[in-house]
C-alpha positions in Angstrom: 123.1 -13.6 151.8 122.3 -11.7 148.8 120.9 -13.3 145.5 122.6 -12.3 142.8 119.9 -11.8 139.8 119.8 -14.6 137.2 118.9 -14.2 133.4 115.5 -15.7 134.1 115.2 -12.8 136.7 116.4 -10.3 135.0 114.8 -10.8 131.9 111.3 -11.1 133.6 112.3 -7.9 135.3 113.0 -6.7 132.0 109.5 -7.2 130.2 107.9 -6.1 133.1 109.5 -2.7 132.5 108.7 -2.8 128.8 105.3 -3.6 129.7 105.0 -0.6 132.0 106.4 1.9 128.9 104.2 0.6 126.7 101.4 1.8 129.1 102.3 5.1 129.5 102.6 5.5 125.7 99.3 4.1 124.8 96.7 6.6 124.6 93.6 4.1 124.4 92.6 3.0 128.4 91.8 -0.8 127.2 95.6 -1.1 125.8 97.3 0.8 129.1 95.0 -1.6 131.4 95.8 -4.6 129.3 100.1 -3.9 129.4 99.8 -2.8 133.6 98.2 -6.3 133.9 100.7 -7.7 132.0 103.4 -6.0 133.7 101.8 -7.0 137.0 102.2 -10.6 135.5 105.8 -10.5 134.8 106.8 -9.3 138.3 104.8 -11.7 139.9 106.7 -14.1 137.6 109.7 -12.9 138.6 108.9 -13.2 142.4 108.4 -16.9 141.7 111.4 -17.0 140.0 113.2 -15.5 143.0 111.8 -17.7 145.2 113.0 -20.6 143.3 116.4 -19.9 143.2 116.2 -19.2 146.9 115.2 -22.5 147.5 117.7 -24.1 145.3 120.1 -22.1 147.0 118.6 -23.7 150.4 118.5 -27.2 149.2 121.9 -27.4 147.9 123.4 -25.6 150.9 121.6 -28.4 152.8 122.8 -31.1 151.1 126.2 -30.0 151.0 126.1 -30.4 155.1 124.6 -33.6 154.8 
């Protein structure tokens, strides 16, 4: 089954991306390191996030059978 992306998702996914522009526009090192981190933090958020709603999915499939 495919998970269809959510706001919270998307909009994680979103930063992340603006994070990684921001990056590749800065021309001082500590500013580039400092938004690939942060980019690195919003995917990793939005992993989590992914996971979650795959477990909601889970548990409310499961209940339904109940």
């Amino acid at each position: 089954m495919l998970l269809k992306s959510t706001p919270a998702l998307a909009y994680c996914q979103r930063r992340a991306s603006e994070c990684e522009r921001l990056a590749e526009n800065s021309d001082i090192p500590d500013r580039t390191d400092f938004y690939l981190r942060l980019a690195a933090n919003w995917l990793r958020l939005a992993d989590q996030r992914e996971f979650t709603d795959r477990v909601d999915i889970f548990l409310d499939h499961v209940t339904k059978d109940e």
